[in-house]
Residue, then its C-alpha position, 0 to 999 in steps of 0.5 A: x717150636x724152637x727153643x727160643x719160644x719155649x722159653x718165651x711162653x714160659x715167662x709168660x705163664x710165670x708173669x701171668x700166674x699171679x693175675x690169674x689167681x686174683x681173678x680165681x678169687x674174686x670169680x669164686x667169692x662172687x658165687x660164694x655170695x650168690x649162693x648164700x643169697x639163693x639160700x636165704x631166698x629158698x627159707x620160708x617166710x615166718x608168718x607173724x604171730x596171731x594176736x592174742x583176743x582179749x577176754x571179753x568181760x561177762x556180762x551180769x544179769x541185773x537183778x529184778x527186784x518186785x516191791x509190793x504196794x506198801x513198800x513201794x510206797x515207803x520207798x517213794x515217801x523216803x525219795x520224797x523226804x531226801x529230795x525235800x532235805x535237798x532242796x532246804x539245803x540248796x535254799x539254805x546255801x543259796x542264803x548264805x551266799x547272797x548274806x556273804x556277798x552282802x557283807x564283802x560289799x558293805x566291807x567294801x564301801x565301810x573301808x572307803x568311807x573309812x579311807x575317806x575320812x582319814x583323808x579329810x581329818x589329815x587335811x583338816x589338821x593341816x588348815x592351820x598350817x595353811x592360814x599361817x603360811x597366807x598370813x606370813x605372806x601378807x605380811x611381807x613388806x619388810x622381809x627379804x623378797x628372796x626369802x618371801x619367794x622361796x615361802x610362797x613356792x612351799x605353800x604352792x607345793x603345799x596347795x598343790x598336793x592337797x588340791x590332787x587329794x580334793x580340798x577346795x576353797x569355800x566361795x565367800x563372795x556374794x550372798x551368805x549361806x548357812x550351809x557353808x558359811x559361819x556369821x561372827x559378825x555383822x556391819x552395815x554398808x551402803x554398798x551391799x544389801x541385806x545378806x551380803x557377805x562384806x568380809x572374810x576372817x577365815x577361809x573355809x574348805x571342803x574335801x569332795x563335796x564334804x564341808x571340813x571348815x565353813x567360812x568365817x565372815x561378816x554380813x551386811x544386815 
């Protein structure tokens, strides 16, 4: 070879040394990392631990006890007596049970009824204030008008909430009833027989059912 081509090959292996290391490098740590595979391959497999059994519990014979007549007998009178005891009590807190709820009832009903005559008595009370404000508006002939309506929308509202709370006006017309009316008075009529009601002086009410006030009037004899 000439000495044109020495030199050629020369600079060729210098150029190439480098690249040649690298793949010396990477050639050996990819058998470094298969050889260390192959040894965690070739180490055995841990086989895993035996549980430990629990201790079974032993188990205790029962006892067997031979009762003779008599005490067989003491034993059985002594049932007998407990099994009675539990049946008075039982008895007993079946009583006081049936006696409270009997109370709670009779409590209810007494506060209602309790309630419920509060609620008449106030009503009552309030009748006069009623039979005032009708007598101001039957007599308002003279009075300004814008004054006599603004009267009669109180009484109205009035009337209204103690309707909602059950008052109710006594008929008076027709034939007198001692139940629910009161005769001051007495007239003769020919227009009406024996019995009829000719005049009211006083409304009467009531309150569900329950007479506060009988009405106030004059009957036909």
């Amino acid at each position: 070879m000439t000495q044109g081509c020495l030199r050629c090959w020369d600079s060729l292996a210098r150029a190439s040394a480098p690249y040649l290391q690298i793949c010396l490098k990477r050639s050996s740590g990819k058998l470094d990392k298969k050889h260390e595979n192959r040894k965690k391959d070739d180490k055995d497999p841990v086989e895993p631990k035996p549980e430990k059994n629990e201790a079974e519990e032993e188990l205790v014979p029962e006892e067997t006890v031979t009762l003779k007549q008599d005490e067989f007998q003491q034993v059985r009178d002594h049932i007998t007596k407990l099994e009675g005891e539990r049946d008075e009590m039982k008895n007993l807190a079946q009583r006081v049970q049936a006696d409270f709820d009997n109370f709670r009832r009779r409590n209810a009903s007494v506060y209602a009824d309790s309630l419920a005559e509060g609620e008449r008595n106030v009503i009552k009370e309030l009748l006069p204030v009623i039979d005032n404000f009708e007598r101001a508006l039957n007599n308002s002939e003279n009075v300004d008008q814008n004054y006599v309506e603004g009267v009669r929308l109180v009484y109205k509202q009035l009337m209204d909430v103690l309707t909602k709370k059950g008052l109710e006006e006594i008929d008076a017309s027709g034939k007198f009833d001692p139940e629910l009316h009161n005769a001051v008075m007495q007239g003769e009529s020919d227009d009406a027989e024996s019995g009829d009601i000719l005049e009211v002086f006083q409304k009467g009410y009531k309150v569900k059912d329950r007479i506060i006030r009988h009405s106030m009037v004059k009957v036909a004899k």
